[in-house]
N, C-alpha and C positions, 0 to 999 in steps of 0.2 A: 655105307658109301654109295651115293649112287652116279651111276655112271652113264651118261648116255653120248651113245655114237650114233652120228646118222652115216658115216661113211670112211673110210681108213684113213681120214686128215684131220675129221673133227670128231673130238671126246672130252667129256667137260666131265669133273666129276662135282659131288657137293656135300658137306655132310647137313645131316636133318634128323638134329635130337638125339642124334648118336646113334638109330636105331641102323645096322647095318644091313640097309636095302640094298640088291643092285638091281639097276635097268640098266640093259646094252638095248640101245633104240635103233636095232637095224631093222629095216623096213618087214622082217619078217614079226617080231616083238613088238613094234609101233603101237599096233591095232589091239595087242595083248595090256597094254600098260593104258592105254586110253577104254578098253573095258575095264580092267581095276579101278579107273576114275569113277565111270559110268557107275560100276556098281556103289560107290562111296557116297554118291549121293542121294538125296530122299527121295527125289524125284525119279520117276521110273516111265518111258517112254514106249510103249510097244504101241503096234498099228489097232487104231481105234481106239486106244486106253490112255487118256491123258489123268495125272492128277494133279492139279493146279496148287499156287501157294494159299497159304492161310488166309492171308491178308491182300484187299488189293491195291492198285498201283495209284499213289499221289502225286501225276507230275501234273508238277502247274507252274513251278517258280523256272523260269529259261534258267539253260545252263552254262556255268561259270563266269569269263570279267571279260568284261571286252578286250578284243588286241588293242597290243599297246602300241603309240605314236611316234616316229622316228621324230626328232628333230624337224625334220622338211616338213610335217604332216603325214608323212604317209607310215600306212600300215605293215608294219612284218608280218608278214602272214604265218613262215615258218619257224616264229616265237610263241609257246605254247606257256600257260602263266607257271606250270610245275618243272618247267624247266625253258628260264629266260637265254640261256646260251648253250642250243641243243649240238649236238657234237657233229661233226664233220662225217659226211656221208660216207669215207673212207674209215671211219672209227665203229661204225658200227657193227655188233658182231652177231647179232638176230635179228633177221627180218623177217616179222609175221605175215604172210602174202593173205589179204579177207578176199572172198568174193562176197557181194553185196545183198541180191535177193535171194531170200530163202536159207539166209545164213545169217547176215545180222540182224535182216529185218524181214517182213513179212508182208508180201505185196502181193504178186503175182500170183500164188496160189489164193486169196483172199479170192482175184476175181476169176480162177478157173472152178473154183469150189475144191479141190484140192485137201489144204487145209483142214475145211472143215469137215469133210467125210472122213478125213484120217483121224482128228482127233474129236468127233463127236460137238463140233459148236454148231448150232444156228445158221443154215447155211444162206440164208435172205440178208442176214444180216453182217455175215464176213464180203457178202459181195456187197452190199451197199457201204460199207464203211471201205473195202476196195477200192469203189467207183468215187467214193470223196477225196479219198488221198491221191487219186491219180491226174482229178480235175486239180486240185492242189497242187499239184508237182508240173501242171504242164501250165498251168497259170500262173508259178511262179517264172518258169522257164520262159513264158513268151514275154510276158509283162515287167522282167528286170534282168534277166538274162539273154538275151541279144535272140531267143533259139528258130523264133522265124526271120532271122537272117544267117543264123549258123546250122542249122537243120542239116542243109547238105553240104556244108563244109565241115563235115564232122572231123574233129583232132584226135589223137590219142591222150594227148597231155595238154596241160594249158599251156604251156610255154613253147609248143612244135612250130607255132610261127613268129614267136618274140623276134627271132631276126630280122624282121620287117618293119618292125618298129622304130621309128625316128627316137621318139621320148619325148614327142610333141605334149603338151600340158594339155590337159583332155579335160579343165575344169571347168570350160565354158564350152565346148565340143558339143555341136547338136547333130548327134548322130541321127536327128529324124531327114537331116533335110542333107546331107553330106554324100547324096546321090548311089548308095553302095544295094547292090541288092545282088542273089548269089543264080551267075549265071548258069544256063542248060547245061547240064555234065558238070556243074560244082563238084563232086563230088569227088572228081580224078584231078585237080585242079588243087585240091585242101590238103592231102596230104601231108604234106610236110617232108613230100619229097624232090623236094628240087623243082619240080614243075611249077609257072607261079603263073597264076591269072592276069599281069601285069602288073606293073609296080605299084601306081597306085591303089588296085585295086585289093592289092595284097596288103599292104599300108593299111586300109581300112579294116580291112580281115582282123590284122592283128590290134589295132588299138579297141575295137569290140570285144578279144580275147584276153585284152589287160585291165579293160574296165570289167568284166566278169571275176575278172580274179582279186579287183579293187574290190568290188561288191560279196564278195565269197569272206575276202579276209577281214572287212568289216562287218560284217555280222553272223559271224558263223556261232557266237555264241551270244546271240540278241537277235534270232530270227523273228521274233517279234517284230521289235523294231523295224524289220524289213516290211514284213508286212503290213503292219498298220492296224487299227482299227478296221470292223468289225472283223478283219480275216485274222488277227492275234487271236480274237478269242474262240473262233470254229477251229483255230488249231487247234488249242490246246485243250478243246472240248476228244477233237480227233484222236488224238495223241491219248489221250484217257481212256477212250473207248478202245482204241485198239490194244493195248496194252491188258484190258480187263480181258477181251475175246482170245487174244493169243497169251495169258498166264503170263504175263511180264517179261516174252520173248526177249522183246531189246533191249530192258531192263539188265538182264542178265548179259547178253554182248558186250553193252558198256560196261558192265563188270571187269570182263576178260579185257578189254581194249586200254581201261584205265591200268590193272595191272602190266601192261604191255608199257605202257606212257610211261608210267611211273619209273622205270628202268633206264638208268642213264645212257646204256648203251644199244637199247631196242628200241625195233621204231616198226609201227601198223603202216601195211602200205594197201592200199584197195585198186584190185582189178576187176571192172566191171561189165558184162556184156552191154551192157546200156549207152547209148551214146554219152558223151562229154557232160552235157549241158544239161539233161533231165538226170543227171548221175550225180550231177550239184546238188541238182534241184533235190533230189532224194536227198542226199547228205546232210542238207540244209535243215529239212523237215522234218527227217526224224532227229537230228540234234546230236547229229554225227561230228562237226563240225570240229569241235576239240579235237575229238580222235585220230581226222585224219588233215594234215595239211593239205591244203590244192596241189601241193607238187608232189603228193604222195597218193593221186588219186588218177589211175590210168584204164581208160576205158579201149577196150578189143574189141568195139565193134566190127570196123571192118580189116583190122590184123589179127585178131585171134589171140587166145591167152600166152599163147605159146609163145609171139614175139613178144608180147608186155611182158611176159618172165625174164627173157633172155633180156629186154630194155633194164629191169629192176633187177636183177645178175648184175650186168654192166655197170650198172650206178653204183652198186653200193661193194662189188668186189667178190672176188671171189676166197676170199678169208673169212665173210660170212656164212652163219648157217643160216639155210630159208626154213619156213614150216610152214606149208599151205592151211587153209583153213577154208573148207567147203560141202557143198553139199551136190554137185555137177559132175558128170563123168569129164568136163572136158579138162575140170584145173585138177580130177586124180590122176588123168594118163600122163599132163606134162608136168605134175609132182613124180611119178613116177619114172619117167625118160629124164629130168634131170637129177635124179638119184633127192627130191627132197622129200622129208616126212609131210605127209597128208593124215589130217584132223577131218573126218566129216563130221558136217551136221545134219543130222535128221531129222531132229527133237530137242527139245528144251534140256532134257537131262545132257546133251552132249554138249552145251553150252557149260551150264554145270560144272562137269568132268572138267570142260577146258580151266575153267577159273581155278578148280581146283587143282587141278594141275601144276597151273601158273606160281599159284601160291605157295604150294610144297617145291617150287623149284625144280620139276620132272622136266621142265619144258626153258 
C-alpha cells in the first residue's frame, strides 16, 4: 500500500501489483522517495558527469492537432484534444506548480556557460545555439505578440486586464495605427490593480492582451505555422540541436507534463520569473503549448512566486494538493512556507525520477 501524506488533511493511498510499499510523503521523506526514483533510473547525474541516451532526438514533425473551433469561430484555448471537456477548476485535486528555465527547458544557463561546464558540452556551441533561441523568442515576441507595446505593461496572467475589454470584433482592428503606445511609468499603471491609464487607453491594453491569447490558442500546437517560412525550418533545425546538446532535456519534461495531462483530475500550471509575453514566446518555441493553457501560465516578474502561489491556491482551492517542481531556491522556500512538496531539478535524471514516479503513482 502506498501512502502518501503531504500534510494532516491530505493522504491518498494506492495499491501497485500488490507489492506492499509504504511512502508517508512528509516533507522530511519527500527528498527520501524522490532519491529512490533517482536511483531507479539509468541515467545518473553528478557535477561534471553526464551520460546521455543511446539514441538521439527526431523532432521534426510539430506537435499534436490544432485547437478546436467554437461554433462562432473562435478558439477554446482551455480544450486540450485528450481531454475535450477538462473539469472545473474546483474539481481538481493536483496541481503540479513547473518553473520554466532550467527545469523544463534549458536556456539561460546555455548562455551563462553554466550548463556546459556542469555537464562537459561544448561550451561555444551551448552559447551560440543560446543566443539563437533567444533572437527566436524575442522575434517572436516583438513581431506577433504585441511585446514592444506590452514590455512595460507587464501582467501576471493574460486575463489581469480582460475587464477592460468591450468584446469589440478585433478582425479588421489595425493595431498599427489605433494610436496606443505605453506611457513613462507604464509600469505602475499595468497592474491589474485598480489603477487604470485611462479608459481608453486601457481598452486598447486589453484588446492587445486578447489577441495574444487569440494568437497563443491558435497555434500552440502549429508553431510552425506561426512562423512561416524560412523561420519553421531554423526552428526545427534549433529544436534538434538543442535537444542533441542538452540529452533530450525537454524531451523527457514533456514526458512528465503528458503524464500530468493525461490525469482527469490534474492539471500543469507554469509560474515564470520571465515576463508575460517572452514566457509565451518560450512556451511557444519549445512546443510547450499542449502542456500548458494560457490561463495556466503566470509570470512573477514583478510580484514574486509567492503571490502567484497564493493567486493558483486561490484558484483551484484549497482541497487540492500542490507539488512544486524546480530548480530555484525562490519556489523551495514558498513550497516550503505553504507546507507543499518540492521536486528539484538539477539534472536530467531528476526529470527521470519525476516520470517515473508519475507512472508508479507515488506522486
Amino acid at each position: 500500500m502506498i501512502a502518501w501524506q503531504t500534510s494532516a488533511t491530505h493522504t491518498y493511498t494506492q495499491k501497485h501489483n500488490s507489492f506492499p510499499v509504504s511512502f508517508a510523503m512528509e516533507k522530511s521523506s519527500f527528498s527520501n522517495m524522490k532519491l529512490l526514483m533517482t536511483e531507479c533510473v539509468s541515467c545518473v547525474c553528478v557535477l561534471g558527469e553526464y551520460h546521455p541516451p543511446p539514441s538521439p532526438p527526431t523532432p521534426g514533425k510539430e506537435e499534436g492537432v490544432p485547437a478546436r473551433r467554437g461554433s462562432d469561430g473562435k478558439l477554446r484555448g482551455r480544450k486540450r484534444v485528450s481531454d475535450p471537456a477538462p473539469p472545473l477548476d474546483s474539481d481538481i485535486e493536483r496541481v503540479f506548480i513547473w518553473d520554466l528555465d532550467e527545469t523544463i527547458i534549458i536556456f539561460h544557463s546555455l548562455l551563462t556557460g553554466t550548463f556546459s561546464s556542469r555537464f562537459g558540452k561544448d561550451s561555444s556551441k551551448a552559447v551560440s545555439l543560446g543566443l539563437w533561441m533567444e533572437e527566436m523568442i524575442f522575434n517572436l515576441a516583438d513581431s506577433r505578440l504585441f511585446f514592444n507595446d506590452l514590455e512595460e505593461c507587464d501582467q501576471v496572467h493574460i486575463d489581469d486586464v480582460a475587464s477592460d475589454d468591450n468584446g469589440q470584433d478585433l478582425s479588421t482592428y489595425n493595431f498599427g495605427s489605433d494610436g496606443f503606445q505605453s506611457p513613462a511609468g507604464a509600469g505602475s499603471l499595468c497592474l491589474g490593480s485598480g489603477v487604470h491609464g485611462g479608459v481608453d487607453w486601457m481598452r486598447k491594453l486589453a484588446f492587445r492582451y486578447r489577441r495574444v491569447k487569440e494568437i497563443y490558442n491558435t497555434y500552440k500546437n502549429n508553431v510552425g505555422g506561426l512562423l512561416g517560412s524560412p523561420k519553421r525550418e531554423e526552428w526545427l533545425q534549433l529544436r534538434r540541436e538543442m535537444e542533441v546538446l542538452t540529452d533530450l532535456w525537454l524531451t523527457q519534461a514533456l514526458k512528465a507534463l503528458a503524464l500530468i495531462n493525461s490525469r482527469p483530475n490534474c492539471v500543469n500550471v507554469l509560474v515564470t520569473t520571465t515576463q508575460l509575453i517572452p514566457a509565451l514566446s518560450k512556451v511557444l518555441l519549445y512546443g510547450l503549448g499542449s502542456a500548458f493553457p494560457i490561463e495556466n501560465i503566470y509570470s512573477a516578474t514583478k510580484t514574486g512566486k509567492e503571490s502567484c502561489f497564493e493567486r493558483v491556491s486561490q484558484r483551484f482551492g484549497r482541497r487540492a494538493v500542490y507539488v512544486v517542481i524546480g530548480d530555484g531556491a525562490e519556489e523551495e522556500s514558498v513550497a516550503k512556507k505553504k507546507n507543499m512538496p518540492f521536486w528539484r531539478v538539477s539534472c536530467r535524471a531528476d526529470l527521470e525520477a519525476l516520470s517515473h514516479a508519475l507512472e508508479l503513482d507515488y506522486l
